[in-house]
N, C-alpha and C positions, 0 to 999 in steps of 0.2 A: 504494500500500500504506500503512495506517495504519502511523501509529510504534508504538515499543515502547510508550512513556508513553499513549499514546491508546490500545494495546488493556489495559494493567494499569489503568489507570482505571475503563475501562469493568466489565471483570470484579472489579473493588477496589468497584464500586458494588451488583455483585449478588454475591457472596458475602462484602462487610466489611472493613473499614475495616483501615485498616498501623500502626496506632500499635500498641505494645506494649509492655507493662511486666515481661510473664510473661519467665524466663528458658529459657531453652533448654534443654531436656532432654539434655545429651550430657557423658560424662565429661572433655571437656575444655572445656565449655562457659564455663567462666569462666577460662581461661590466654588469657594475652596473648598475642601475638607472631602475625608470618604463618605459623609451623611451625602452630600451635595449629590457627588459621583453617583451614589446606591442610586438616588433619586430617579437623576436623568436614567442610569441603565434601565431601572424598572421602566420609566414611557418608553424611551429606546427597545424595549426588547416586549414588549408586552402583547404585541402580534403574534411572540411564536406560538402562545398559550394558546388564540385563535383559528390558526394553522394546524394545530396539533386535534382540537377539538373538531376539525370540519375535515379536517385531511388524514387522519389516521386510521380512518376506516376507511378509507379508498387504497389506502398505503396496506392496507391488512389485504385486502380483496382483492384489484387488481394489481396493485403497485403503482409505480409513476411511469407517466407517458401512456394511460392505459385509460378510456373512458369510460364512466358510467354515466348512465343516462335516469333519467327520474321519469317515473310511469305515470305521476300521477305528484297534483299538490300534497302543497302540507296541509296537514290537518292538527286537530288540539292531540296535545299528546307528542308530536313530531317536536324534536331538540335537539335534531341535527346541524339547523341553523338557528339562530336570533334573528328575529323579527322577520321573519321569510315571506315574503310577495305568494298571495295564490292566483297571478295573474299568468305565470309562466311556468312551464316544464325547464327544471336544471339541466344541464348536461354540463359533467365535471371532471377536471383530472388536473393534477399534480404533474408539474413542469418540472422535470429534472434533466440540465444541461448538461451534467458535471461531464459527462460521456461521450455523447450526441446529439446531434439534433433533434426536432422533431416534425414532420410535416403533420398540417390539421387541413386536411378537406371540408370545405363548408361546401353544403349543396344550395342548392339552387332554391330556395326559400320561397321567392316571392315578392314583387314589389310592394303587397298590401297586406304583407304579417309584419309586424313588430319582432326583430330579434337583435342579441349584440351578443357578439364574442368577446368579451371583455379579457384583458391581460392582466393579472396582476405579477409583480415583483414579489418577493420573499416576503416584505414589510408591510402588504396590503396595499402598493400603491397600484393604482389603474391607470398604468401607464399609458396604455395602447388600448383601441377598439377596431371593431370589425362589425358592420351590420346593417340595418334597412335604413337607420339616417347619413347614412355614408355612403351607400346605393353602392354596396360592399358586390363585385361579382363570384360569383360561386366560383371555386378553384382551388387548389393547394396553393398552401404558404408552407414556409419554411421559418419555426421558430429556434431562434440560434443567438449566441451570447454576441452583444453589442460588440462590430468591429472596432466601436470608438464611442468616448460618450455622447457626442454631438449627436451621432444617429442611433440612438435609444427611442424606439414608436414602432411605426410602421414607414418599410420602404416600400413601395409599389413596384411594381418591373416594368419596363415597357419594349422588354424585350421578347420580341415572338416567339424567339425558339427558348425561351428559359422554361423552363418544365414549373415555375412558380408564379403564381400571379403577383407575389410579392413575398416582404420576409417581414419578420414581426423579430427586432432585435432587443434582446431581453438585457439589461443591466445586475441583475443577479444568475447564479445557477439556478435557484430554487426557484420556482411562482405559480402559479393556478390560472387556471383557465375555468372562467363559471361561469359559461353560456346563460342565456335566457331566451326562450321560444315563446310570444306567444298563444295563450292557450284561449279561444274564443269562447266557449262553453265547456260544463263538465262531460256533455254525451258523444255526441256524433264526430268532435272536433277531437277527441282525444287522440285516435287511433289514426288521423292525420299528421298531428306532432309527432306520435310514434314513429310513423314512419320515416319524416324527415330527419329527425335525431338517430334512426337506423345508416343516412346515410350521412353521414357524419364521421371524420377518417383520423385517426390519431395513430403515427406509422413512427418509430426510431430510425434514423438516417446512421449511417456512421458518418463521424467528424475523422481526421487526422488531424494528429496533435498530442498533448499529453494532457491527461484530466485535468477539467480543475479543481474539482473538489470532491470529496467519497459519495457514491451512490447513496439518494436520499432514502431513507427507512425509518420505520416507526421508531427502532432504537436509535438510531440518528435524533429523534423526536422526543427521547424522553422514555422512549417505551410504554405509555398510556397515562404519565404522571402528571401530562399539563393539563390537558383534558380537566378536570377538576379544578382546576385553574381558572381556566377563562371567564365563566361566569360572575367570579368573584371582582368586587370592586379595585382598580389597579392597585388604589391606596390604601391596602387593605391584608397585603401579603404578608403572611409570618417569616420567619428565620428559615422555614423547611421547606415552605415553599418559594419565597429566593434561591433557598438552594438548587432545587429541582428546575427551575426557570433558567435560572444564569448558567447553570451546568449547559445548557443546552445551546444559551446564547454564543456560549464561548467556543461553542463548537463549531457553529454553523456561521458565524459573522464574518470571518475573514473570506468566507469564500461569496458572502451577500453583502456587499458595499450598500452605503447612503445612499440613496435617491443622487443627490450631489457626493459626485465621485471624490471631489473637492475636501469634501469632509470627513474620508477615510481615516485618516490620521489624528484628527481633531475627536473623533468618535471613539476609534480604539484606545487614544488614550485615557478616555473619560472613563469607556468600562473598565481599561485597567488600573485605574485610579477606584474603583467601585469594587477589586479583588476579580474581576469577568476579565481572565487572560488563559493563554496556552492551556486549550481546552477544557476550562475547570473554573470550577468559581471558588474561590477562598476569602471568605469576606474581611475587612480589615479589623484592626483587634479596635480600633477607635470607633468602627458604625455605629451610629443609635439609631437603628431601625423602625421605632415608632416619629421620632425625627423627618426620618424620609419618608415615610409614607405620607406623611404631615405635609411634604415640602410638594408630592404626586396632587393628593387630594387641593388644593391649593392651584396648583398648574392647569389641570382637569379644570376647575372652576373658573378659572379665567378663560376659557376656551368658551364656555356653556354661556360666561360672558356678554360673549363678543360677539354675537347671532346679528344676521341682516333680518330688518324686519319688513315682512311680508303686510301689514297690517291689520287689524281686528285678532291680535293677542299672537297670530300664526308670524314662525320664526325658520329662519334655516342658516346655515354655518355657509359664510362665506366662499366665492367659486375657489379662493384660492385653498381652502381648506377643508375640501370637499375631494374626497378621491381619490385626488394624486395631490399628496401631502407636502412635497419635497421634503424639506427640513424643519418641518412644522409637526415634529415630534408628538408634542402635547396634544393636540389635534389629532395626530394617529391612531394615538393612544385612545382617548374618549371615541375614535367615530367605532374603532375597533372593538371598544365595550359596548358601545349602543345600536352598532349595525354595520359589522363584519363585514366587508367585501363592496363596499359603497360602489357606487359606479361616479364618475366625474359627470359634472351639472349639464353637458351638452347631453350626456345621455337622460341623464334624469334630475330630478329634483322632488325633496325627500320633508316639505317643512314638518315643523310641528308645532302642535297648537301647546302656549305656556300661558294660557289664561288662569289657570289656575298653579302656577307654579313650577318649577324644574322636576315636580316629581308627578307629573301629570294630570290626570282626570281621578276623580272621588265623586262614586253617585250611592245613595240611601238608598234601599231597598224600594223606596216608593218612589224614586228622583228620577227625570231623563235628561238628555243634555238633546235641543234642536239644533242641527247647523243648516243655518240655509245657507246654499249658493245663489249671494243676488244679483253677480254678474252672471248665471247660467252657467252652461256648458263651460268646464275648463280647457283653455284653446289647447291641444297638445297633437304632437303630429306619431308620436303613439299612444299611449292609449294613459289612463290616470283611475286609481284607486284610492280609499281609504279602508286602512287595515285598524282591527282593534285586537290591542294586546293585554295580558293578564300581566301583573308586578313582578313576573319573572320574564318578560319580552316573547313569550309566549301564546300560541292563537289559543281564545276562549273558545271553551268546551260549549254548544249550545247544541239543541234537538233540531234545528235546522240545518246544523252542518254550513253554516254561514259566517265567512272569517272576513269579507271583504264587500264592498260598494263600490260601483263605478261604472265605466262608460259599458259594459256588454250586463251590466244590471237590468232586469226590467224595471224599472226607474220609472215613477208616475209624476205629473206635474200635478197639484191641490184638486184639478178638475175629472183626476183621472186618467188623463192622455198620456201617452208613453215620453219621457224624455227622449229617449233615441227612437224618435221613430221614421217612418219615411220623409216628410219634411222639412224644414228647414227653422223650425220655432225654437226657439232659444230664449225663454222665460225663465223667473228666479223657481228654486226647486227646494225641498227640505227632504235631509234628511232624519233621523229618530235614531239615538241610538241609549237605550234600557237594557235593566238585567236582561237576562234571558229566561227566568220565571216569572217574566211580567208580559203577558202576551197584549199588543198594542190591537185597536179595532183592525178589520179587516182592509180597509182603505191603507193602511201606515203599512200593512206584511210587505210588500216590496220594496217599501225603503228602512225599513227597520236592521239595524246592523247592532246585534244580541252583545251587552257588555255581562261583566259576571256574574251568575246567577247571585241575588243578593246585596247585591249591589257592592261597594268597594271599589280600591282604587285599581287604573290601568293607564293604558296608554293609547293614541292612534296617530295611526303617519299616514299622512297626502301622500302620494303619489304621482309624479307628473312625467310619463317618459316621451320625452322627445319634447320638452316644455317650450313654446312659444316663447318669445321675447317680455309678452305682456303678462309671464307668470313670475319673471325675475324682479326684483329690487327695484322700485320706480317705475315697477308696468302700470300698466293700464286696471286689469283688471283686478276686482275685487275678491279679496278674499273671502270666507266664508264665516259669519257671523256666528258665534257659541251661544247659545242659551242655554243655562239653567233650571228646569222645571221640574213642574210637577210630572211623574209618569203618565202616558196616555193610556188609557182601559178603555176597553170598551163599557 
């Protein structure tokens, strides 16, 4: 097996050089001491716990470079992801460069389905896309480690005879591919997506050259130790499970640079300032680990901060810290505990409503919350839901089997008429959303969206993909109004 130094060499010579002058982007980025250090590694490394949770059953199953495809939404009960969209079928796999390349065949979709190939890096950033708003042509690509940092995204080919319709150059070994197809209905449309997601091609190329890094594997991963991890608040980690995190870090980092290559050096020294060095984490005899967590929880909050306001209480995290992070650490960290695997705002946009504070929505067993939308239809050129989550970012359990609202909803305007229907009427709409042992009159069942039986606290995220201009910071239109009330009964 090559050394550490021999595979960070090799991968230091195709994506760029370790020296750095740039400072580190993180609010404690310039405190001395090893509390400081613990701090930043923890946001610094707090994606792998993420990665480990969502990819190490794919890593058990097929391995890396190997797809699985999703039959069918989530439902209450499914914990494989955080806060999961039941608007798309997944299709997923684990990007391991250290070897090979890999070509991915995307077939021929469709100019009038919603889908993206999204790329992430090691770190969760979303680097690179492929898909219906990029008017993406069906063909093999060739995913392979950046000849250079400059060309880290997608390169196109416009060369005839090249057997690729372009290449998708990745900045780390490690990264994910977690497609979204989607899914128009639960019946008839299902076994459509099937089939497109059958052709769907995830193929190992050989490279020439020398590895750069050790074939990725669960024990590469921790061995199933982060997994229990991730859920947990960043600021919030004991002594054992630092251990079990930074063990891992230290393994995998040299061969997954920053976002900005720039800050390789700047980075490795802060984890090795934090005891996360030469494979191992040994923490310093001076950490006070309640300290650093203190210093995370702190960081995190000024993130949750600094939201663009959408207006009527609805908020969202800035483009630039949204998706693809760069060195916006702190930002990584939070979007990673609140919603793993973001997509960047061209493709989507994700606000949420803090009318009633950072810890969401609270309804009384007799209480409902109305939202109306009083600008109408949300402009979006794919498609827009709102999902409702239980206090663990989890979909509520209801007898409808109903997690989601939005545009393929049968959706009623106050009169009865269908919001999407054959015409062109675009009037204000309300939605309902109550426990789910509180059944709303018959008129309300198609826009009722079931919060927890009982009522208590939760959460919901808009959904906007492929968002119009006039859904960003300063658009046009109107967000949608929260109310307060009593439950509706019949």
């Amino acid at each position: 097996m090559l050394s550490a130094c021999v595979y960070a060499l090799a991968l230091g010579a195709l994506v760029g050089g370790t020296a750095s002058d740039q400072k580190v982007l993180s609010p404690f980025a310039d405190e001395g001491g090893s509390t400081a250090a613990t701090a930043f590694a923890i946001t610094y490394g707090y994606p792998v716990t993420q990665f480990a949770l969502t990819f190490d059953s794919v890593l058990s199953s097929v391995g890396a470079n190997s797809i699985i495809n999703a039959n069918d939404t989530a439902s209450a009960g499914s914990e494989s992801v955080i806060r999961p969209n039941v608007d798309t079928l997944y299709s997923k796999f684990v990007v391991d460069l250290s070897h090979a390349d890999v070509i991915l065949t995307i077939p021929d979709i469709g100019d009038d389905r919603y889908y993206v190939f999204p790329f992430y890096d090691f770190w969760s950033n979303n680097f690179a896309n492929l898909g219906s708003l990029d008017k993406t042509a069906p063909g093999n690509y060739l995913l392979r480690p950046s000849p250079a940092p400059s060309q880290v995204g997608i390169e196109l080919s416009d060369d005839a005879a090249s057997p690729y319709r372009g290449y998708v150059n990745y900045p780390t070994a490690y990264g994910a591919v977690f497609a979204r197809i989607l899914l128009r209905n639960q019946t008839e449309d299902l076994e459509v997506v099937h089939e497109l997601q059958a052709q769907i091609g995830v193929v190992e190329v050989p490279r020439p050259g020398p590895a750069l890094a050790p074939h990725l594997t669960v024990d590469l991963l921790g061995g199933g130790a982060l997994e229990s991890l991730a859920p947990q608040f960043p600021g919030s980690f004991g002594r054992s499970a630092l251990q079990a995190m930074f063990d891992v870090v230290a393994e995998v980092a040299p061969f997954n640079r920053p976002a900005d290559p720039r800050e390789a050096a700047a980075v490795a020294q802060r984890l090795a300032e934090a005891g996360v060095k030469d494979g191992s984490y040994s923490p310093p005899p001076d950490v006070d680990f309640t300290a650093a967590n203190k210093l995370v929880s702190v960081s995190i909050a000024e993130v949750a901060e600094h939201m663009d306001s959408l207006g009527n209480d609805w908020e969202n995290l800035p483009d630039e810290e949204s998706g693809n992070f760069g060195n916006r650490y702190a930002a990584r960290c939070y979007v990673g505990f609140l919603g793993y695997l973001q997509l960047v705002q061209h493709e989507a946009v994700y606000p949420a409503y803090t009318g009633s504070g950072l810890t969401g929505l609270s309804l009384g067993s007799d209480q409902s919350y109305l939202i109306k939308f009083v600008s109408g239809k949300p402009p979006v050129d794919g498609f827009w839901s709102i999902t409702a989550y239980n206090n663990q970012s989890y979909l509520i359990d209801n007898s409808l089997d109903r997690y989601a609202l939005g545009d393929r909803s049968n959706l009623t305007y106050p009169d009865g008429q269908p919001v999407y229907g054959d015409g062109d009427r675009n009037d204000p709409f309300s939605l309902l959303i109550q426990p789910s042992d509180v059944e709303p009159p018959a008129n309300w069942t198609n826009n009722w969206l079931p919060a927890p039986a009982g009522g208590g606290n939760f959460t919901v995220n808009l959904r906007f993909y492929g968002p119009e201009g006039t859904l960003l910071p300063g658009g046009s239109y109107v967000y949608p109004v929260v109310t307060k009330q009593k439950a509706i009964t019949a």
